[in-house]
C-alpha positions as CSV (number, residue, x, y, z in Angstrom):
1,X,58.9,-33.7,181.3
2,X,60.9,-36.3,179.0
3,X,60.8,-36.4,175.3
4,X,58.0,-38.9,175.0
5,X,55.8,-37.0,177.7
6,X,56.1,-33.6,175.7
7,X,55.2,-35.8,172.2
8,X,52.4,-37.3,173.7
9,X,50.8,-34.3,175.4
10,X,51.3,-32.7,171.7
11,X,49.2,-35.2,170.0
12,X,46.6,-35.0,172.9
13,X,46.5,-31.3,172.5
14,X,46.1,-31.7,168.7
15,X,43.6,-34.2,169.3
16,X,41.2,-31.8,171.5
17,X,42.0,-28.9,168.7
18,X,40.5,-31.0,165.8
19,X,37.7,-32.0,167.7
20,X,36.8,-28.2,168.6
21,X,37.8,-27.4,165.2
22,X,34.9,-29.8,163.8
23,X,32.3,-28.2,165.9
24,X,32.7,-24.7,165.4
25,X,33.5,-21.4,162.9
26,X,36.9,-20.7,163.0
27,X,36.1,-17.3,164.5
28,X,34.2,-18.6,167.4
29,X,36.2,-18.1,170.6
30,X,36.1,-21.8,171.6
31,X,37.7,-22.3,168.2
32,X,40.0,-19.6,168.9
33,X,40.8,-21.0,172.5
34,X,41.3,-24.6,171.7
35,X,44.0,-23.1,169.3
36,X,46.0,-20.5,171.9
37,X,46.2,-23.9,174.2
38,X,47.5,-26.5,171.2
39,X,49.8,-23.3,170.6
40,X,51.2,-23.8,174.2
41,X,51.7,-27.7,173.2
42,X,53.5,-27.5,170.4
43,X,55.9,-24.5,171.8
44,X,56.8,-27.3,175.0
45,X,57.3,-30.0,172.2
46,X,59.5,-27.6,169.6
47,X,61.6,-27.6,172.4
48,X,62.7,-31.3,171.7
49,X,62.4,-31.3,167.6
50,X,62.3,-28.7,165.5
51,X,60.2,-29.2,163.4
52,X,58.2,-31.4,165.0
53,X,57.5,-34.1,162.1
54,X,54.0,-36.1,162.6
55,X,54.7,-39.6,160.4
56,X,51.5,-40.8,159.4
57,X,50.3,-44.7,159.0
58,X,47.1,-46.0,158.8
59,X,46.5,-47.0,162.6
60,X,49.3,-44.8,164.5
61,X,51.2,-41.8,164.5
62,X,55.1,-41.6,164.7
63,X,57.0,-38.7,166.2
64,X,61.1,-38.8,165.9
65,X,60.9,-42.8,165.9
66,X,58.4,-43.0,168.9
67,X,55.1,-44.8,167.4
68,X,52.1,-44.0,168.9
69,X,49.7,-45.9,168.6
70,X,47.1,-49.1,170.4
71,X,45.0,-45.8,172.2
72,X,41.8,-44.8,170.1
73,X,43.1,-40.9,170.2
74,X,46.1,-42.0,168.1
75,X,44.5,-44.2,165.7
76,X,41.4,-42.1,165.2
77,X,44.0,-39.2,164.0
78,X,46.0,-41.6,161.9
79,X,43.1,-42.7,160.3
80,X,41.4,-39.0,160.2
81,X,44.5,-37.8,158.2
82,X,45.7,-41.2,156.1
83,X,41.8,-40.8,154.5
84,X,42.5,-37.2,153.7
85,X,46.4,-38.8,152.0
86,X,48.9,-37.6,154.1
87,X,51.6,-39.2,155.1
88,X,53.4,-36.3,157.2
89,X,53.3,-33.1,159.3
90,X,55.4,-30.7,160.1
91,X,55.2,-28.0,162.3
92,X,58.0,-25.5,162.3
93,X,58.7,-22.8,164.9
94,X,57.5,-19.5,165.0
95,X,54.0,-20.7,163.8
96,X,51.1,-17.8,164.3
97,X,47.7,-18.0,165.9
98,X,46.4,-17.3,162.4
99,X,48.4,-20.7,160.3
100,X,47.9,-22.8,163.0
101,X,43.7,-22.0,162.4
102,X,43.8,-22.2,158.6
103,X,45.7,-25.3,159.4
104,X,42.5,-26.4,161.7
105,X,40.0,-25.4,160.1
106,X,41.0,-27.0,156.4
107,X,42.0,-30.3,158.2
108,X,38.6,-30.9,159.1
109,X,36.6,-29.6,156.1
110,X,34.7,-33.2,154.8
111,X,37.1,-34.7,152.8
112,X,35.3,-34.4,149.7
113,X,35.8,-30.8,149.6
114,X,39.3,-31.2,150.4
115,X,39.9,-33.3,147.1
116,X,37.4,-30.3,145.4
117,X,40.2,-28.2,146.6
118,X,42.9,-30.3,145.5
119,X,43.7,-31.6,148.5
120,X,45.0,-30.5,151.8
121,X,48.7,-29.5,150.6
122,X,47.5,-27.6,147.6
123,X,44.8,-25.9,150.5
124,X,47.6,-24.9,152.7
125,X,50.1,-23.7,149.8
126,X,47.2,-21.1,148.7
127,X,47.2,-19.8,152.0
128,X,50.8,-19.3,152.0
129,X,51.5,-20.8,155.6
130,X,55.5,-21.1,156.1
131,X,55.4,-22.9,159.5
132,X,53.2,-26.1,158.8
133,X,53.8,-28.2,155.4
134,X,51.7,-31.8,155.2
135,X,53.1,-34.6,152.8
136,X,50.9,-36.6,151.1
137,X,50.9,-40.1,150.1
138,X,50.9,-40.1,146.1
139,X,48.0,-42.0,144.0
140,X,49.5,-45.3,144.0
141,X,50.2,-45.6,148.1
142,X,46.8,-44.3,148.5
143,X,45.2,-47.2,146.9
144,X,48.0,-49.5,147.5
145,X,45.8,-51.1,150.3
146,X,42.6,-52.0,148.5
147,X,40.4,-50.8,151.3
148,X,38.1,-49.5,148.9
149,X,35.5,-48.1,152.0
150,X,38.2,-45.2,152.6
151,X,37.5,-44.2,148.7
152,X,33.5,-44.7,149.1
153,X,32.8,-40.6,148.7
154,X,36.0,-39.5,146.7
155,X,36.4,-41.9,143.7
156,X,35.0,-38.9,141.5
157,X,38.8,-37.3,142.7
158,X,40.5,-40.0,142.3
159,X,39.1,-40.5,138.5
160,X,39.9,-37.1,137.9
161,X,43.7,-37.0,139.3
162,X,43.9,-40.2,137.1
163,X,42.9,-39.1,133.6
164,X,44.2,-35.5,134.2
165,X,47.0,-35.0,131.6
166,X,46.2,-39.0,130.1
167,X,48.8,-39.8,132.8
168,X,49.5,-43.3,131.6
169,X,50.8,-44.9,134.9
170,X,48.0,-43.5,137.2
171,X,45.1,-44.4,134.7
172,X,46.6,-48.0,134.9
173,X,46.5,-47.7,138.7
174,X,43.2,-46.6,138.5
175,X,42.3,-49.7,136.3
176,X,43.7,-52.0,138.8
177,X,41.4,-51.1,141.4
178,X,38.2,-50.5,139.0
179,X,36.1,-53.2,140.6
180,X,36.3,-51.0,143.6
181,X,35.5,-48.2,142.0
182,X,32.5,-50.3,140.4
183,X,31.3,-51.6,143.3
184,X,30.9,-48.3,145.0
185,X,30.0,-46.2,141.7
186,X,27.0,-44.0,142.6
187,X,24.4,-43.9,139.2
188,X,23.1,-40.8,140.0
189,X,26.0,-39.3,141.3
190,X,27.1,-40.4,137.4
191,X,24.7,-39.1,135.2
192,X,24.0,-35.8,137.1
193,X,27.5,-34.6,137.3
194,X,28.9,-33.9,134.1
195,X,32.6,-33.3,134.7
196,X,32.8,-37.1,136.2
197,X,30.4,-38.9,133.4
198,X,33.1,-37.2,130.8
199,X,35.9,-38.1,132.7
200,X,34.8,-42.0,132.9
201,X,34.4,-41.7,129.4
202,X,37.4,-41.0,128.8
203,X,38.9,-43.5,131.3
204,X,37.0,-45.7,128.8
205,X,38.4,-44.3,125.3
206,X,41.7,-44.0,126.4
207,X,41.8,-47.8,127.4
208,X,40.2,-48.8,124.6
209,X,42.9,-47.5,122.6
210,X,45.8,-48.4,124.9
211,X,44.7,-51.6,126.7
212,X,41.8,-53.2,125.2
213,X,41.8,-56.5,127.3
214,X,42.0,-54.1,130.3
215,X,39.3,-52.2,128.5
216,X,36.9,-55.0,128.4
217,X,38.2,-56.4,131.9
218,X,36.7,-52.5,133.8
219,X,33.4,-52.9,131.9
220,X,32.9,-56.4,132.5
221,X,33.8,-55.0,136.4
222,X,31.5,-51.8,135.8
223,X,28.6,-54.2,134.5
224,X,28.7,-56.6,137.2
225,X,29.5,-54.4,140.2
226,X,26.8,-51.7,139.7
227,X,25.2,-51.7,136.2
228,X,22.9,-54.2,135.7
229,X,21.5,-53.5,139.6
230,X,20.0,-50.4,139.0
231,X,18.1,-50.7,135.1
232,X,15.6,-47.7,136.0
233,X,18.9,-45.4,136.4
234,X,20.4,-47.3,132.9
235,X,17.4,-47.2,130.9
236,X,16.3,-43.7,132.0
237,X,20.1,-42.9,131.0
238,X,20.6,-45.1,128.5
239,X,22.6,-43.2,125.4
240,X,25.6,-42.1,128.2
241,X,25.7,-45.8,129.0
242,X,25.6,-47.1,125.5
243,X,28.6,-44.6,125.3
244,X,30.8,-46.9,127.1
245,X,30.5,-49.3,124.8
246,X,30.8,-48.6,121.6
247,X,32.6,-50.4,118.9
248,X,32.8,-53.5,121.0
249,X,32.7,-56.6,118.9
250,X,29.5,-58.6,119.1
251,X,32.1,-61.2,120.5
252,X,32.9,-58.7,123.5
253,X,29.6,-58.0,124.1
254,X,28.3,-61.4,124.5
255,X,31.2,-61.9,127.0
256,X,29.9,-59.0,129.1
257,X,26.5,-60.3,129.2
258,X,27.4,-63.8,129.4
259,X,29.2,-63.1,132.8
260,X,26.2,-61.2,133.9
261,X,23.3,-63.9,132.9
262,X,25.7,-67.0,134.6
């Protein structure tokens, strides 16, 4: 078997694992088989490259300079694991039965509760594994592409990673992309969790002190994207909106509902 043979059988084999992985318990013994057989893959492939390093793009996976990619296994993996932000694998030898399942089983836990967790690495680290490490793309590669669909269910996470420790260049990152983030912002969702209405408040405080232009350029977003579409959420909610804009100018305001009226 060459090289590129022994690579591609491994992705296949990791492939069929994820997809039994998504369908049962981790202690079910089809959960349990698909793992022993993956095991067997990746023992042929360590055999070539150790570790074996997984290179993750959006549409293809890349193994020791060979890209796979153009089959729907490869690109439904590369997209699988770029929406969950990792931009590597590696698989060491001497992995157990037991890593390679926690491994498994947290890759395909919804990726909301992955980011709940604090994503996959931090998932992995807490379960001490010391044969298979993930990279992950940092905040700015993540939303480097402006695909804001890939965001739809997370932007809650990404809000939070953002105004966690007023981290200047990620809360500007995150202003970059707010009409996305408008666009897809859930109401509801809003009002109803705490921990994220607080955190876009202060989103909004901390521009408004820092970057007022930008300040008024993410509410003018926020107002036109989702606001103004659903008034029964607003005016049911009305104080924690008002919130957002406080101490504008009567000038500002105007602007903002200006834009909206024309």
């Amino acid at each position: 078997m060459t090289k590129e043979q022994s690579f591609a059988d491994f992705l296949k084999g990791l492939k069929v694992a994820l997809n039994i992985s998504s369908l049962y318990q981790k202690e079910h013994p089809s959960f349990i088989k698909a793992a022993k057989e993956f095991q067997s893959k990746i023992d042929a492939a360590l055999n070539f490259l150790d570790p074996i390093n997984i290179g993750i793009t959006k549409n293809s996976l890349v193994i020791e300079e060979i890209i796979f990619s153009g089959e729907e296994i490869y690109e439904d993996m590369a997209k699988m694991f770029h929406q969950r932000r990792l931009k590597s694998i590696d698989i060491c030898r001497g992995i157990t039965l037991e890593e390679l399942i926690i491994f498994l089983s947290n890759s395909c836990m919804p990726r909301k509760e992955i980011f709940k967790e604090g994503g996959l690495k931090n998932i992995l680290e807490g379960n001490n594994l010391s044969h298979v490490f993930v990279g992950e793309l940092d905040y700015s590669q993540f939303l480097a592409n402006k695909n804001y669909e890939e965001c739809e269910d997370i932007w809650d996470y990404l809000l939070k990673e953002a105004i966690s420790g007023n981290n200047h260049k990620k809360i500007m990152e995150f202003s970059d992309n707010f009409e996305g983030f408008s666009k897809n912002l859930n109401l509801e969702e809003l009002v109803n969790n705490e921990e994220f209405y607080n955190n876009l408040r202060k989103f909004f405080e901390y521009l408004k002190e820092k970057d007022n232009d930008m300040y008024l350029t993410c509410l003018k977003e926020m107002a036109n994207g989702n606001l103004w579409g659903n008034s029964v959420v607003v005016e049911n909610n009305i104080d924690k909106f008002k919130v957002f804009f406080d101490g504008l100018s009567e000038k500002d305001l105007a602007s903002i509902l200006s834009e909206e009226i024309l």
